[in-house]
C-alpha positions in Angstrom: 4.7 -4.7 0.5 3.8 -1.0 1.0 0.6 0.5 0.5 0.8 4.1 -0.8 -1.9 6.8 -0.7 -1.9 9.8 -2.3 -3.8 13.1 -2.7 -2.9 16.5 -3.8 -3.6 19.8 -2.6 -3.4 23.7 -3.8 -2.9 27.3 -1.7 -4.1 29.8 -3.9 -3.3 33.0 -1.9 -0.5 31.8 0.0 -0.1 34.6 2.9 3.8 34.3 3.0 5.7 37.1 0.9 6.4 36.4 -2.5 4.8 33.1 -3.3 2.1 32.5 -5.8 0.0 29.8 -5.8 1.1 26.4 -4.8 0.4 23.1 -5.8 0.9 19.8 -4.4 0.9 16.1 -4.4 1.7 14.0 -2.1 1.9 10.3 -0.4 1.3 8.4 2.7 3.5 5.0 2.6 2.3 2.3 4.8 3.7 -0.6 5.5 1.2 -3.8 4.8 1.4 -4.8 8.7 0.4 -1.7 10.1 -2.8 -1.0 7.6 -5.6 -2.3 9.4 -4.0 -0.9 13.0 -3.7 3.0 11.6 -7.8 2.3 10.7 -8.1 1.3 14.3 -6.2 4.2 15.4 -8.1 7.4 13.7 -11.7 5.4 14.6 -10.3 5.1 18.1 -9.2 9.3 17.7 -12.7 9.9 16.2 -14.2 8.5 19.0 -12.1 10.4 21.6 -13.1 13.6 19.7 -17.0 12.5 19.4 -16.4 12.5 15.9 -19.5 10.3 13.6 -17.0 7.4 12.8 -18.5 7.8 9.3 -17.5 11.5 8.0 -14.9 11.7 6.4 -11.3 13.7 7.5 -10.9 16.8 5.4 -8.6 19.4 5.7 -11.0 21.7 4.6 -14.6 20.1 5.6 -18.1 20.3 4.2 -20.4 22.8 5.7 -21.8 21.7 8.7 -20.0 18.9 9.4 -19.0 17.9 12.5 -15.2 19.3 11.8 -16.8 22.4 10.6 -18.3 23.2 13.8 -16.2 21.9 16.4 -14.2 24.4 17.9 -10.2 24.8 16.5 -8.8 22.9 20.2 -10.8 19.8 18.8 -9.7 20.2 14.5 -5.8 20.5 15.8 -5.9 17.5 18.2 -7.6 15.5 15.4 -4.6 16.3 13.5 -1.6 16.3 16.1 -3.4 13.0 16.5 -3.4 11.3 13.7 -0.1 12.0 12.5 1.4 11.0 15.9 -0.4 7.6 15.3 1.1 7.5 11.4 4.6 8.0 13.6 3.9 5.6 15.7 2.8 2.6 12.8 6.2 3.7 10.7 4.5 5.5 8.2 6.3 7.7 6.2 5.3 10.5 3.8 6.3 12.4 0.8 4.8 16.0 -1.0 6.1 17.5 -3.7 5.3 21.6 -3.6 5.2 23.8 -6.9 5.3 27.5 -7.0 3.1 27.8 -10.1 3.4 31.4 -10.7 7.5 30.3 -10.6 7.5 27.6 -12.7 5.3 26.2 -15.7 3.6 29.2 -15.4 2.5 29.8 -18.9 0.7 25.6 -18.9 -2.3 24.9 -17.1 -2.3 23.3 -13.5 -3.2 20.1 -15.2 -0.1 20.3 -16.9 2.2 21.3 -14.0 0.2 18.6 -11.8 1.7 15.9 -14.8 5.4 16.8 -13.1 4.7 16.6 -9.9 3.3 13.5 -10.0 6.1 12.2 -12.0 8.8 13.7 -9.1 6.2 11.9 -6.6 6.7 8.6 -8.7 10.3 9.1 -8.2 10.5 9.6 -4.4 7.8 7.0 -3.9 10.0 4.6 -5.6 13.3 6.0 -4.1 11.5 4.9 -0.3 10.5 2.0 -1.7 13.9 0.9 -2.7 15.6 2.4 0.2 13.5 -0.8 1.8 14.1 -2.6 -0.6 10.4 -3.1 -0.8 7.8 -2.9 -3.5 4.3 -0.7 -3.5 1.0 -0.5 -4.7 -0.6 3.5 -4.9 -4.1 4.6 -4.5 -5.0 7.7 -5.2 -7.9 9.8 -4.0 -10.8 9.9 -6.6 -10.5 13.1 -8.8 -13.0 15.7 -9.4 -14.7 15.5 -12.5 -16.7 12.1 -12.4 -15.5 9.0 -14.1 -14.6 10.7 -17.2 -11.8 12.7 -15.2 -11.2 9.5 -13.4 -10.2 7.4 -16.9 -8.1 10.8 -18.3 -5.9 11.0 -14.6 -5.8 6.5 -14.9 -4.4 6.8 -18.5 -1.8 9.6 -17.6 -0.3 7.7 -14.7 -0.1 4.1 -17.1 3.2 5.4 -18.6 4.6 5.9 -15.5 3.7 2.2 -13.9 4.7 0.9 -17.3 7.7 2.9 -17.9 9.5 4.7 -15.0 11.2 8.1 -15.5 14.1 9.0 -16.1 15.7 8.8 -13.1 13.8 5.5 -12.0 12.9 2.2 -13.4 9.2 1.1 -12.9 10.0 -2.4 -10.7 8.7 -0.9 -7.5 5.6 -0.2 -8.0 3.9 -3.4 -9.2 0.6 -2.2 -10.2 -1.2 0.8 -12.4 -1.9 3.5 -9.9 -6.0 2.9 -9.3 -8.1 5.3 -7.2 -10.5 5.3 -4.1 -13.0 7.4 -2.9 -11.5 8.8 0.3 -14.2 8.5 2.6 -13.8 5.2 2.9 -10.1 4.9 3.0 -9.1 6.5 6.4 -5.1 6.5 4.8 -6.4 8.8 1.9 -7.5 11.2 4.8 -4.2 10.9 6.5 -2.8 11.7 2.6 -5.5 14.7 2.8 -4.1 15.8 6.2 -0.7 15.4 5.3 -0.5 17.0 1.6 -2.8 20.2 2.9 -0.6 20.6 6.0 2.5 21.0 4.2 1.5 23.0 1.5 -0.2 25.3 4.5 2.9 25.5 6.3 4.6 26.4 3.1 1.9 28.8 2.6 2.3 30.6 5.8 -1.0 29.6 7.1 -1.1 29.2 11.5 -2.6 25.6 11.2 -0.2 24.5 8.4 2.8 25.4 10.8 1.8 24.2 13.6 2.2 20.9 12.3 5.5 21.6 10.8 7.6 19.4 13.4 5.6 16.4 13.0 5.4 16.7 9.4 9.2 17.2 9.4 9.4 14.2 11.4 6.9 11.8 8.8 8.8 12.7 5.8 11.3 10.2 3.8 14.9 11.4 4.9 17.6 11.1 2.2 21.1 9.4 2.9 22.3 12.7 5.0 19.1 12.6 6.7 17.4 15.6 5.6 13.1 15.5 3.9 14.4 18.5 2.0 14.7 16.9 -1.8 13.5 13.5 -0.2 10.4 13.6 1.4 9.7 17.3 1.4 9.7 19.0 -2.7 9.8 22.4 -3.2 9.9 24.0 -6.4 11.7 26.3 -7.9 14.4 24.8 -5.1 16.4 27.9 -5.0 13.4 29.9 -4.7 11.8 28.0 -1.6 14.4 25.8 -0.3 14.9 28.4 2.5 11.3 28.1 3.4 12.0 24.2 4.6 13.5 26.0 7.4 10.9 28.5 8.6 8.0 26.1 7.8 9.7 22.4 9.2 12.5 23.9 11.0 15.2 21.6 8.8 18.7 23.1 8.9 20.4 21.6 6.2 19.6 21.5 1.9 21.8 19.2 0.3 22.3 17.5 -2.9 23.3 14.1 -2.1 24.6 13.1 -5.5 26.8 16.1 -5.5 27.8 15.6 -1.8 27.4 19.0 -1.2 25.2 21.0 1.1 24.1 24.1 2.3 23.1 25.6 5.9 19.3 27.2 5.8 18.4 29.9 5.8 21.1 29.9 3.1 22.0 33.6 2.5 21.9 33.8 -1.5 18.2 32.3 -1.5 15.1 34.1 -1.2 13.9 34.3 2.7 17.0 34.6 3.9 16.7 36.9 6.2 13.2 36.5 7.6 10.4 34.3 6.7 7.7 36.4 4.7 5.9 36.5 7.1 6.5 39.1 9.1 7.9 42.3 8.0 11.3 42.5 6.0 14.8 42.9 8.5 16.0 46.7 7.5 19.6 46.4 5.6 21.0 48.0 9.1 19.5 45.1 11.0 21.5 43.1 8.8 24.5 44.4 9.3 24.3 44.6 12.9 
């Protein structure tokens, strides 16, 4: 059994060339074993840190909180930190990233956030049966109250009852039910996790300077690659260079196909530098 947290995430403004907004969803997949140790772990990194064991992990923190105020050495070893621990316990993660201004651009977020959670069903279920193991999710509390709560619960029904398309629903053995995240230290490592990547994809310092270890956490595919697996971007021919400037993979492939690609692949956007910084000049190109 495999217990699977999950939490999504949003950059607004990304600060890399050419993206618009971004939204995410993503998972944290934890073994049953190794539940109660990774609690023991980020209390035991809270401590280290002088952290209140009670507040809560948040990429983005309340005003005056402790992670608010503590300077940035403390806020990145909190979070080189706890995803070294998640290494450590075999966890393993997967986020699904959509470029909204790209794609579904003329629905609503809600409606967008629909399809990535149904691509998050699918690589969920895809690690699960890589291990040939079976999963229950939890998902962070939404906004909205317990009205929002019951909409977001009867949405994910169809998927625990029906699968997709490209899955059948005998992995995950329960209806997805939620958790408020302060009291679920995985949901904050889902926080961390889903908010890291789509920073990094973003362009944002903090976001990248997690990129290895987030590379590292993510569900490889058959060829051993996140990109497709455990790391989703979307439009794919649109971002699928930026899994190389954010995570540093070198490879895209499509397994099914058997065919893959070397990144920065030259006939995809960020080719040639990582939007970023400013544009190579055609006669840098060339040289």
């Amino acid at each position: 059994m495999r217990l699977v947290f999950i939490d999504d995430s949003e950059q607004a403004k990304p600060r890399r060339r050419g993206l618009g907004p971004l939204l995410a969803l993503g998972a944290v997949i934890v073994p049953e074993d190794q539940v109660a140790a990774y609690a023991d772990d980020l209390s035991r990194i809270k401590a280290d840190i002088g952290m209140p064991p009670t507040e809560e992990v948040k990429w983005k923190p309340p005003k005056n909180s402790f992670l608010a105020t503590a300077g940035g050495d403390v806020v990145s070893t909190l979070r080189q930190r706890m995803l070294e621990a998640a290494a450590a316990r075999q966890i393993k993660t997967a986020v699904v990233t959509l470029d909204h201004s790209k794609a579904y651009a003329s629905r609503s977020k809600s409606d967008a956030g629909r399809e990535i959670l149904k691509w998050l069903y699918e690589r969920i279920t895809m690690h699960l049966a890589d291990n040939n193991d079976i999963g229950i999710v939890i998902a962070d509390k939404p906004g909205g109250g317990h009205k929002e709560d019951s909409r977001w619960l009867a949405e994910t029904l169809r998927l625990t009852n029906d699968g997709t398309e490209h899955v059948a629903p005998d992995r995950i053995v329960m209806p997805i039910v939620t958790a408020a995240s302060d009291h679920v230290p995985h949901l904050q490592l889902a926080d961390l996790v889903v908010a890291a990547t789509t920073a990094a994809l973003a362009g944002n310092a903090a976001g990248l300077a997690l990129g290895p270890m987030l590379l590292k956490l993510a569900h490889k595919n058959t060829w051993d690659l996140a990109g497709g697996a455990g790391i989703v971007v979307w439009p794919t021919t649109d971002l699928a260079n930026l899994l190389h400037w954010a995570f540093g993979e070198d490879t895209y492939a499509k397994v099914a196909k058997n065919v893959g690609v070397t990144l920065p692949w030259r006939e995809w956007p960020y080719a040639n530098d990582d939007g970023l910084s400013s544009p190579l000049s055609d006669q840098t190109r060339d040289a």
